[in-house]
C-alpha positions as CSV (number, residue, x, y, z in Angstrom):
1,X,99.1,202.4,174.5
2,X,98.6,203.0,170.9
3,X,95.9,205.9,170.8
4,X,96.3,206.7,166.8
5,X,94.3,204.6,164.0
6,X,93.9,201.9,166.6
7,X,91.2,199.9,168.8
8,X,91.6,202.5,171.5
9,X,88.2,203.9,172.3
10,X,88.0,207.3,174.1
11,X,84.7,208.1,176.2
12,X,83.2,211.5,176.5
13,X,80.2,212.4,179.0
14,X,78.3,214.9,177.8
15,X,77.9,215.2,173.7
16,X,77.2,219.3,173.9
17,X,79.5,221.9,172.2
18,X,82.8,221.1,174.3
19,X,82.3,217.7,172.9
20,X,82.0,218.8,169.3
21,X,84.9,221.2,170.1
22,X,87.2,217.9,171.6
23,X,86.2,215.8,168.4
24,X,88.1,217.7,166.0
25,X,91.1,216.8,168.1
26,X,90.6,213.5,168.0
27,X,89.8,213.5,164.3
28,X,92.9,215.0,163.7
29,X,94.6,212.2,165.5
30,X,92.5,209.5,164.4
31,X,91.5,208.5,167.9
32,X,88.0,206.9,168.6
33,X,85.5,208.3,170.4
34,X,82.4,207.0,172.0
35,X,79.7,209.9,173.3
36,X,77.0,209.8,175.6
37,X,74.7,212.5,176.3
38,X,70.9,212.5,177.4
39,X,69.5,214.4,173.9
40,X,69.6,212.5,170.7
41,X,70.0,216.5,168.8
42,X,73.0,216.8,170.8
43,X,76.2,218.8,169.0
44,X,78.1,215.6,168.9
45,X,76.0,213.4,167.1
46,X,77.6,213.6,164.3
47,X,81.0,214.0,165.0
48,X,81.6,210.9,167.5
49,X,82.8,207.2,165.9
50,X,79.5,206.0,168.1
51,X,77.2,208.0,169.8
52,X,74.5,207.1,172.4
53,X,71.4,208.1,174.3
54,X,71.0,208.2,178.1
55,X,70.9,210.0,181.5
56,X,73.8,211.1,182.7
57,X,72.9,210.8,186.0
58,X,71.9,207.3,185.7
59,X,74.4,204.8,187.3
60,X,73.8,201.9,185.4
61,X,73.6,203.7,182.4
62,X,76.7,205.4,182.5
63,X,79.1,202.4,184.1
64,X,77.6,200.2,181.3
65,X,78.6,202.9,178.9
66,X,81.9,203.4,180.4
67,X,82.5,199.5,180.3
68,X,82.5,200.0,176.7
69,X,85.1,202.6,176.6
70,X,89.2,202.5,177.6
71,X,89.7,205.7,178.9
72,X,86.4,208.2,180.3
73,X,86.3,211.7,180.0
74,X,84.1,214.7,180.3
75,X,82.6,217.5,179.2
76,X,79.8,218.2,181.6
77,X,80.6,217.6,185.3
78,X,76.9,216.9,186.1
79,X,76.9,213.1,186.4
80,X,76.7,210.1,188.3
81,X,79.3,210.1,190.3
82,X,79.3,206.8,191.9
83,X,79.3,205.1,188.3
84,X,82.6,206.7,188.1
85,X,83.8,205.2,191.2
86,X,83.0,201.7,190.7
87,X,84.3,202.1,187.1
88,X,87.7,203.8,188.9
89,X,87.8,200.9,190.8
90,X,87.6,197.8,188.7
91,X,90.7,200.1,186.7
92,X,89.0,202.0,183.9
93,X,91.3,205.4,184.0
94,X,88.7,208.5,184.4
95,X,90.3,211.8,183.7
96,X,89.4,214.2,185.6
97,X,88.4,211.8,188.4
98,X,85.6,211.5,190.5
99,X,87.6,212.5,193.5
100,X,88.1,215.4,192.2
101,X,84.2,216.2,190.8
102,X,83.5,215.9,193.9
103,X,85.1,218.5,195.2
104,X,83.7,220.7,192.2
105,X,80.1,219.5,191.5
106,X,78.7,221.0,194.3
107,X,79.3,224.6,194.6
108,X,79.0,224.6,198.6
109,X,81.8,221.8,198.8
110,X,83.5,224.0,196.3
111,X,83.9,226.9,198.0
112,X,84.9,225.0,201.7
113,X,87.4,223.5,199.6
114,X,88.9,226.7,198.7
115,X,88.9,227.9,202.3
116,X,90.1,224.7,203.5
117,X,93.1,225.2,200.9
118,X,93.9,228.9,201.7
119,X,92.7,229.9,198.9
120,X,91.5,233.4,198.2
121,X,87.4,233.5,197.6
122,X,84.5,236.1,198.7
123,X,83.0,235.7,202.1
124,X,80.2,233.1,201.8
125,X,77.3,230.9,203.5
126,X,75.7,227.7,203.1
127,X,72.2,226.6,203.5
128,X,69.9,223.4,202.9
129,X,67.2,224.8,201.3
130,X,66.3,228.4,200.3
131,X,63.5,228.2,203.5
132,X,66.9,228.5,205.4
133,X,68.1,231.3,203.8
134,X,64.8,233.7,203.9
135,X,64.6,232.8,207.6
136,X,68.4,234.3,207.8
137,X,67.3,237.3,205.3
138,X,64.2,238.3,208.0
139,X,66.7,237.8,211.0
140,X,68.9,240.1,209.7
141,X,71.5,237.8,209.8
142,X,72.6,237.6,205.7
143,X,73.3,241.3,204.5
144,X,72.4,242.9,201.1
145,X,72.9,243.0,198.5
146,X,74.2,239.6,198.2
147,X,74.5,236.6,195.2
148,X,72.4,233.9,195.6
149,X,74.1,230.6,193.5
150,X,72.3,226.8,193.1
151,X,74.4,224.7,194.8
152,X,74.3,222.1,191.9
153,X,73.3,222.1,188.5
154,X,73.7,225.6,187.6
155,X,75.1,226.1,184.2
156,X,75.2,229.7,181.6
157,X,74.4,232.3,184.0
158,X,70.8,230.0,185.3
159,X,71.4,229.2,189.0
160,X,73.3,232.4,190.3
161,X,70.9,235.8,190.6
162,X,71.8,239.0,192.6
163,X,69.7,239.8,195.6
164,X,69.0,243.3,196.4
165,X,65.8,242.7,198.5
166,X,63.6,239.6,200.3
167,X,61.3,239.9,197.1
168,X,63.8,238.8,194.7
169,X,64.4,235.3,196.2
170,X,60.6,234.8,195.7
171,X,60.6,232.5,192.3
172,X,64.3,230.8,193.5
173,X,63.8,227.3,194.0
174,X,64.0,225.8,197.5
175,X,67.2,223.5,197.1
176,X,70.8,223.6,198.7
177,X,72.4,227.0,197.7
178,X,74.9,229.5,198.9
179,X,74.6,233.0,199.9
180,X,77.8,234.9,198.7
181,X,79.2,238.5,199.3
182,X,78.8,240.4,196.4
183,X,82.9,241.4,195.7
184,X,83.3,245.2,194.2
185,X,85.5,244.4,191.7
186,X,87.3,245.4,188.4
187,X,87.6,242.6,185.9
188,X,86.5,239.4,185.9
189,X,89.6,236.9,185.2
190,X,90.4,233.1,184.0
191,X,93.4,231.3,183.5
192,X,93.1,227.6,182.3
193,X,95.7,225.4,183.5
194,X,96.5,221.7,181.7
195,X,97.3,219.3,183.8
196,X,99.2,215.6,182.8
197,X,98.8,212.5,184.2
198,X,102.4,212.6,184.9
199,X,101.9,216.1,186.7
200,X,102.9,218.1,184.4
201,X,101.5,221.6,184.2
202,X,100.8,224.3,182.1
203,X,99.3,227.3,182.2
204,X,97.4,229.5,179.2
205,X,97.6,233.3,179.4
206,X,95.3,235.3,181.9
207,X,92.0,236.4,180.3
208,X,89.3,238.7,180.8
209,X,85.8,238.2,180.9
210,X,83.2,241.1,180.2
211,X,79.7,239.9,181.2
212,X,75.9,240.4,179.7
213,X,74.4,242.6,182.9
214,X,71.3,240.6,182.9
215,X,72.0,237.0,181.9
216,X,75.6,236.5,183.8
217,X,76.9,235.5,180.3
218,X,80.2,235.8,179.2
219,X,79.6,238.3,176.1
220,X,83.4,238.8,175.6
221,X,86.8,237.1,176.6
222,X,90.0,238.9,176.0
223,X,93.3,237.4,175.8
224,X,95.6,238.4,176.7
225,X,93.9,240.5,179.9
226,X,94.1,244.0,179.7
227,X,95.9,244.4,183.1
228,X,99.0,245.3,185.0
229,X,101.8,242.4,184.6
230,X,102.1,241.9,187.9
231,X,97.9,241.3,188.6
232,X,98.3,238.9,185.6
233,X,101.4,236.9,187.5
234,X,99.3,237.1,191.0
235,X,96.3,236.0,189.0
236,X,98.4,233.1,187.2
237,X,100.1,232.0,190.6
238,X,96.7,231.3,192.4
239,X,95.7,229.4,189.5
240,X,98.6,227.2,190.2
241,X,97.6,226.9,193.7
242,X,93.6,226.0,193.0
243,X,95.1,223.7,190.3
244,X,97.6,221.6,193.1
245,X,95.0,221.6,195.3
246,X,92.7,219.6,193.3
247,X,95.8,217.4,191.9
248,X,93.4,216.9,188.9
249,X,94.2,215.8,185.4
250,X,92.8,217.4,182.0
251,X,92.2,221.3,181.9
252,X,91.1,223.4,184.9
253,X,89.4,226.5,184.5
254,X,89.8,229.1,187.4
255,X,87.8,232.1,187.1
256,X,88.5,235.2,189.8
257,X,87.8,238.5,190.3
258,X,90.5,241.5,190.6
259,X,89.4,243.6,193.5
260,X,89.6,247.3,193.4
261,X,92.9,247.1,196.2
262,X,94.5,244.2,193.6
263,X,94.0,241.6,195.1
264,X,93.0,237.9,193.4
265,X,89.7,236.1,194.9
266,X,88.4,233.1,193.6
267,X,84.9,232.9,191.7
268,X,84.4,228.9,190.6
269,X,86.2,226.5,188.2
270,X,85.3,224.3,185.9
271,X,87.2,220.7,185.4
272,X,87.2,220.5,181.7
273,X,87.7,223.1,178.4
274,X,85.5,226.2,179.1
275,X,84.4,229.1,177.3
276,X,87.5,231.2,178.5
277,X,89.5,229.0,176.2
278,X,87.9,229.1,173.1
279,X,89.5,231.7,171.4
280,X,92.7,229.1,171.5
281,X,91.5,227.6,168.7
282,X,92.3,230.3,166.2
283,X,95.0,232.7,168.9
284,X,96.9,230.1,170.5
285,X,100.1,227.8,169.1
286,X,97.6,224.8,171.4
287,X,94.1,224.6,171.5
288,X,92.8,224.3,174.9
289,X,91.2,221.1,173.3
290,X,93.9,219.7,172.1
291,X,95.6,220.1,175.4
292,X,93.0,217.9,177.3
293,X,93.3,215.5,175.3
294,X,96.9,215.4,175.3
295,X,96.7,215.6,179.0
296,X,94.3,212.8,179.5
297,X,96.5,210.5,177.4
298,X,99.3,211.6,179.1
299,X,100.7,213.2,176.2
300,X,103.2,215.9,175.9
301,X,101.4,219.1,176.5
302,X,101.4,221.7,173.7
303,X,102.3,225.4,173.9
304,X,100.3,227.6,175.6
305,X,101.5,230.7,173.9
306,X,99.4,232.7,172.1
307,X,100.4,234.0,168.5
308,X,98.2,236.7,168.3
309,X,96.0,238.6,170.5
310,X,92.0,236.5,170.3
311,X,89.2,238.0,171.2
312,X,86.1,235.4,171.7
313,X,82.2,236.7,171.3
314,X,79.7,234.4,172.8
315,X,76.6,234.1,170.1
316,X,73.6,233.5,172.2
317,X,69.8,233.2,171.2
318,X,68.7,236.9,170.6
319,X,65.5,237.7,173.0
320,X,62.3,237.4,172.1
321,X,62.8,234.3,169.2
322,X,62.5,230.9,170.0
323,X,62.5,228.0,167.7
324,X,64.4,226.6,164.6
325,X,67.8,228.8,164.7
326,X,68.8,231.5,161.7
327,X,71.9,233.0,161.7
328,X,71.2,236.6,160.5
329,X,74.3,238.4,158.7
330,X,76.6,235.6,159.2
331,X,78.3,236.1,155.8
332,X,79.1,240.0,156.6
333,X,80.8,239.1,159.5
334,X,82.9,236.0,157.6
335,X,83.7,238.9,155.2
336,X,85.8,240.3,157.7
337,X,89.3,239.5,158.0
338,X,90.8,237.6,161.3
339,X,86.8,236.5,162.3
340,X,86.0,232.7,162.2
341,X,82.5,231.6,163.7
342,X,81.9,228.3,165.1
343,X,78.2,226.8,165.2
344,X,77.9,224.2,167.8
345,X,74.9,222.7,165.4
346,X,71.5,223.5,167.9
347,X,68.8,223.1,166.1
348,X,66.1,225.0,168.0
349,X,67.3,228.5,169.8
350,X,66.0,230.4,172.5
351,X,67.1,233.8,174.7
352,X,70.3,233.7,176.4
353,X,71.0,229.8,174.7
354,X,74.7,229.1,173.7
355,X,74.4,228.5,169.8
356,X,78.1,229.4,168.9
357,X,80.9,232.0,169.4
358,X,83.2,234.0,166.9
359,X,87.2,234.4,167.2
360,X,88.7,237.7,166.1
361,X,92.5,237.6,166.1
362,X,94.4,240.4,165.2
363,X,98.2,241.8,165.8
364,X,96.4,244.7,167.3
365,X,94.2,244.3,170.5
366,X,92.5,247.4,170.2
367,X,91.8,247.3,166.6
368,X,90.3,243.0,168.2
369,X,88.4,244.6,170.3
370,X,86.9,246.8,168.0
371,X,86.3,244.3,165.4
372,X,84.6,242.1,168.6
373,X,82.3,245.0,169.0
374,X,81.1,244.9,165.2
375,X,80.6,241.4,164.9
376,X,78.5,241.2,168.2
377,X,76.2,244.3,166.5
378,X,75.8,242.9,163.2
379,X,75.1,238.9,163.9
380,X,71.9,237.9,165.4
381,X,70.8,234.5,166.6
382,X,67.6,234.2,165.3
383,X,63.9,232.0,164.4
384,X,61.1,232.9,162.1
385,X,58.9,232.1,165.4
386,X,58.5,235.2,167.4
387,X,57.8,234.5,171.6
């Protein structure tokens, strides 16, 4: 099929930042896009040939929006998955497929999966409703500390909170969630693996993830990961393995922990780009965007390679503002060289919200990382209205 400055119209569910992100691929190509998201301020309102309004989780809304489209795609893996079936079945290609979401969507089916496929995750229980779990907590039965995760839903550090005591599961919601050993671990890790339609496979260097101690926010990614070649290889193989497992087809984002004896253990993934990949934009020869959509259209994938060392720093709503965003000493941190900010165009900010990142790429990653460290002290997100 003819994808470039022709009739071919590419669907996207979910019009957020990844959205905005995958639209400057497919401006550079020419391809058309269709959007759908449920908020008429979403990021990719501008960006998309045609964008439209609706619930995600709304069959009819999103069949009769993928009846419009030749080819579906995502960007959020919240949504209705039987709309995806019946569009699967009557031949609309959906990339990745709902097969495959719904081995992901739910993080309870996610993590039997793993077990299921030998591979490597933390010790773990499941449980209806949180009701279940307290009952397990006052038996004894669950030990603490443990991390408490949303089964569905969860996105940006909301759905996952440490447990240290019977008290801190107080204002959790009672749905279906997990109860999962807390892993003593060095780094937090994430290779992202492209994946054809014709099978073919690629992987992007192993990262590392530094997190914000009290939202579970990725603060900084690191790439290439600051560890031993051979952790980076083990960490890269198991990648490989999650990625066969799930025979899926776009990007895959596995994200594991290195334990203190070396070993690789399985966190979650994510079916689509992620915020592990961002810094490809500016560091590597292949976007991580470019390389779903290449893999969706069954492209040949690009190189993975990076061509400098890329650090990424998550810009999230400072605490204690909420309301039209303001991007405090944006232009000191431009005047710095290697740094490029992207603003994923949210109006309205609040703590701990996603409003953009910055990529710092340098030959040197120590003189990055130092750089990354600046540009997180000197940029704030934000609003003339104080909380």
């Amino acid at each position: 099929m003819n994808y470039f400055s022709s009739d071919f119209k590419l669907g996207i569910l979910g019009g957020g930042q990844l959205g905005k992100m995958l639209l400057a691929e497919t401006r550079k190509f020419d391809i058309q896009t269709y959007v759908f998201d449920p908020s008429m301020d979403a990021p990719c309102q501008y960006g998309a040939t045609k964008f439209f309004i609706g619930d995600l989780m709304d069959f009819d809304t999103v069949y009769d929006f993928g009846k419009k489209v030749n080819l579906l795609t995502i960007e959020i893996e919240n949504v209705n998955l039987d709309a995806l079936d019946q569009l699967e079945a009557e031949g609309l290609a959906v990339f990745p497929s709902p097969k495959t979401l719904r081995l992901i969507q739910n993080k309870g089916v996610q993590k039997d999966f793993y077990v299921e496929n030998q591979i490597p995750t933390a010790a773990y229980k499941r449980f209806t409703s949180l009701s279940d779990l307290r009952t397990e907590i006052e038996n004894g039965m669950i030990a603490l500390p443990f991390v408490w995760k949303c089964a569905q839903f969860g996105y940006d550090g909301n759905g996952v909170k440490v447990v240290r005591s019977i008290s801190d599961i107080e204002n959790l919601p009672n749905v279906e969630c997990i109860a999962e050993q807390m892993v003593p671990f060095k780094n937090e890790l994430a290779v992202i693996v492209a994946r054809s339609v014709s099978g073919d496979v690629k992987t992007y260097p192993v990262v590392e993830m530094e997190f914000h101690p009290e939202a579970n926010q990725v603060e900084y990614v690191i790439c290439p990961a600051r560890i031993d070649y051979n952790i980076a290889k083990k960490a890269n193989k198991i990648a490989l393995q999650v990625s066969q497992a799930y025979n899926h087809v776009g990007l895959l984002a596995v994200e594991m922990f290195q334990t203190h004896d070396e070993g690789i253990l399985v966190n979650e993934v994510a079916p689509r780009p992620h915020n592990s990949g961002h810094y490809s934009i500016e560091a590597s020869y292949t976007s991580q965007f470019e390389n779903h959509l290449r893999a969706i259209l069954n492209l040949p994938l690009g190189n993975t390679a990076s061509k400098v060392a890329g650090i990424m720093v998550n810009l999230v709503g400072a605490e204690g503002f909420s309301g039209p965003v303001i991007y405090e000493n944006i232009e000191k941190i431009m005047a710095i060289d290697g740094v490029t900010p992207h603003i994923y165009g949210k109006k309205e900010t609040r703590p701990f919200r996603k409003m953009g990142h910055v990529t710092i790429v340098n030959e040197d990653m120590a003189e990055a990382r130092k750089i990354a460290e600046e540009v997180k002290n000197t940029i704030r997100v934000i609003s003339n209205l104080k909380m």
